[in-house]
N, C-alpha and C positions, 0 to 999 in steps of 0.2 A: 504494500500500500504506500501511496506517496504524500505527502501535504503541499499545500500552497508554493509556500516556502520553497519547494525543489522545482518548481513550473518556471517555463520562459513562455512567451509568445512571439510568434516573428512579425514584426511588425510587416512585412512585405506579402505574405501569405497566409497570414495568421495560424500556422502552424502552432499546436502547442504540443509541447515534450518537455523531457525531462531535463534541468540544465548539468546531470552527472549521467554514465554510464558506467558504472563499475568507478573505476577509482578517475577514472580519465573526465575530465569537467570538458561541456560542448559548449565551444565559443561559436559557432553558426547554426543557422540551422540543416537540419538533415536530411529534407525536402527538397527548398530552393538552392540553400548555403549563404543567405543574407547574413549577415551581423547586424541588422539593425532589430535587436531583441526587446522586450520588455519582460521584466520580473512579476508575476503574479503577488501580491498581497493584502491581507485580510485588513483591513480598518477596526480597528475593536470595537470604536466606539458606536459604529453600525454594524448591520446582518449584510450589507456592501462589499463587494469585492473590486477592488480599484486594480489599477494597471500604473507602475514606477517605470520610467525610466531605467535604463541602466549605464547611461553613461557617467 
């Protein structure tokens, strides 16, 4: 099972996966192969799931 926390989104195809495979961390994605990602994270103080930045 994964949480939030481990989610990227690609900004270019909206691809989501995981941003670890085994020990190895994914800098693109593995769809298109953009880098231009966004990090999944939970807002506490809403039931809201927002989109950060990762630069």
């Amino acid at each position: 099972m994964t949480t939030l926390s481990e989610l990227r989104v690609c900004k270019l195809c909206g691809n989501v996966f995981s941003k670890k495979a085994g020990v190895a961390i994914i800098s693109s994605c593995p769809q298109c192969h953009g880098t231009s990602l966004e990090l999944i994270t939970l807002n506490e103080n809403s039931d809201e799931v927002y989109l950060d930045e990762l630069d």
